[in-house]
VEXLUM-99775 format. One line per field, with one value per residue (C-alpha): residue number from 1; residue in three letters; x, y, z. Coordinates in Angstrom, 3 decimals. Example, Ala and Ser with C-alpha at 12.3 -4.5 7.8 and 13.67 -1.06 7.14 Angstrom:
# VEXLUM-99775
k = (1, 2) .
r = (ALA, SER) .
px = (12.300, 13.670) .
py = (-4.500, -1.060) .
pz = (7.800, 7.140) .
***
This chain:
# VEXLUM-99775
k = (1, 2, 3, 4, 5, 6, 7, 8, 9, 10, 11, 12, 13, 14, 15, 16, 17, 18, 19, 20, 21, 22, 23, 24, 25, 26, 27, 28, 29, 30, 31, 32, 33, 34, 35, 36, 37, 38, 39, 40, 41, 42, 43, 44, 45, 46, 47, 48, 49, 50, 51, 52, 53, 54, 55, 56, 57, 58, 59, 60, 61, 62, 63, 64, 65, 66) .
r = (UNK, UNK, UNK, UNK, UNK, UNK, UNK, UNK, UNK, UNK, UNK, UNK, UNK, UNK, UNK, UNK, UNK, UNK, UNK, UNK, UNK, UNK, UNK, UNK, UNK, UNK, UNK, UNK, UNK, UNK, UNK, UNK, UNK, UNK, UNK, UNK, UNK, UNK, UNK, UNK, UNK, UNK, UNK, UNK, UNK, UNK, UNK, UNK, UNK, UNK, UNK, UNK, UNK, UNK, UNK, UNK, UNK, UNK, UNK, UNK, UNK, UNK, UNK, UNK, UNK, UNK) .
px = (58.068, 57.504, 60.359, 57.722, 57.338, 61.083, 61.708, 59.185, 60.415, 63.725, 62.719, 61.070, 63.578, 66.260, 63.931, 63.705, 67.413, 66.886, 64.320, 66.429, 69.292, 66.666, 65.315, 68.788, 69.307, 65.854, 67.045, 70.112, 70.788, 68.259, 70.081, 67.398, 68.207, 69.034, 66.229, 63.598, 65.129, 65.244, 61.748, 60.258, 62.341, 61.431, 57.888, 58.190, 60.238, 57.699, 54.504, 57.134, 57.082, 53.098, 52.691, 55.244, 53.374, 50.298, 52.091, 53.246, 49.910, 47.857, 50.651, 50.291, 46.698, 46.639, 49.504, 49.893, 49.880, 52.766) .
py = (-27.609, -30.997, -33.539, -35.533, -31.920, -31.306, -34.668, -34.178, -30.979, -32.157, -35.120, -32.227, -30.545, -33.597, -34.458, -31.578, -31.824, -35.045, -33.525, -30.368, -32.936, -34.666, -31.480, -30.291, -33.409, -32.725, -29.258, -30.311, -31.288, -34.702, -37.579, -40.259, -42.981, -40.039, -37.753, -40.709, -42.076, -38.228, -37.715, -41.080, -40.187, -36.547, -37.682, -39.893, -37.367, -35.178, -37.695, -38.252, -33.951, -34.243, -37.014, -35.059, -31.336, -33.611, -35.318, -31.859, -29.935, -33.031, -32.290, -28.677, -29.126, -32.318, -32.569, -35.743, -35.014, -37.289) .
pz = (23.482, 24.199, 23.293, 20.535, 18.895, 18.735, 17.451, 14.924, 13.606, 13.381, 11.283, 9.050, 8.775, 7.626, 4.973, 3.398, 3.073, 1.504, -0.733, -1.909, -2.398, -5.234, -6.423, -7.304, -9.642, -11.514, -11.717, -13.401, -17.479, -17.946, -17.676, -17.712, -14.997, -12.311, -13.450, -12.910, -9.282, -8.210, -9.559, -7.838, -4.287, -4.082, -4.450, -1.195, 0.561, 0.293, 1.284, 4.381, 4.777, 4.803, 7.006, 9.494, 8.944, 10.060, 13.204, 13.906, 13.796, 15.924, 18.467, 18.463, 18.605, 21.231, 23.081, 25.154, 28.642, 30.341) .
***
């Protein structure tokens, strides 16, 4: 696996850490000012895990040649 690759996956993998960490506090009793910022930074966690699921797959599909 090519050091990009591994880089990338381990980016994936820290924010879905980020993201659980979020989706715990929506899962909790609604408190208003933490529901909302957990709501609003789960969303952009998980833009960031699509844009890295589509760096991953171009660099499964077209690796760069060094």
């Amino acid at each position: 696996m090519s050091e990009r690759l591994e880089t990338l996956k381990k980016a994936r993998d820290r924010m879905i850490e980020d993201r659980d960490a979020h989706a715990k506090v929506l899962a909790a009793p609604f408190v208003r000012e933490t529901a909302e910022r957990a709501r609003n930074k789960f969303v952009e966690m998980q833009g960031l895990i699509d844009a890295l699921d589509r760096a991953i797959s171009g660099e499964s599909l077209f690796p760069v040649k060094n």
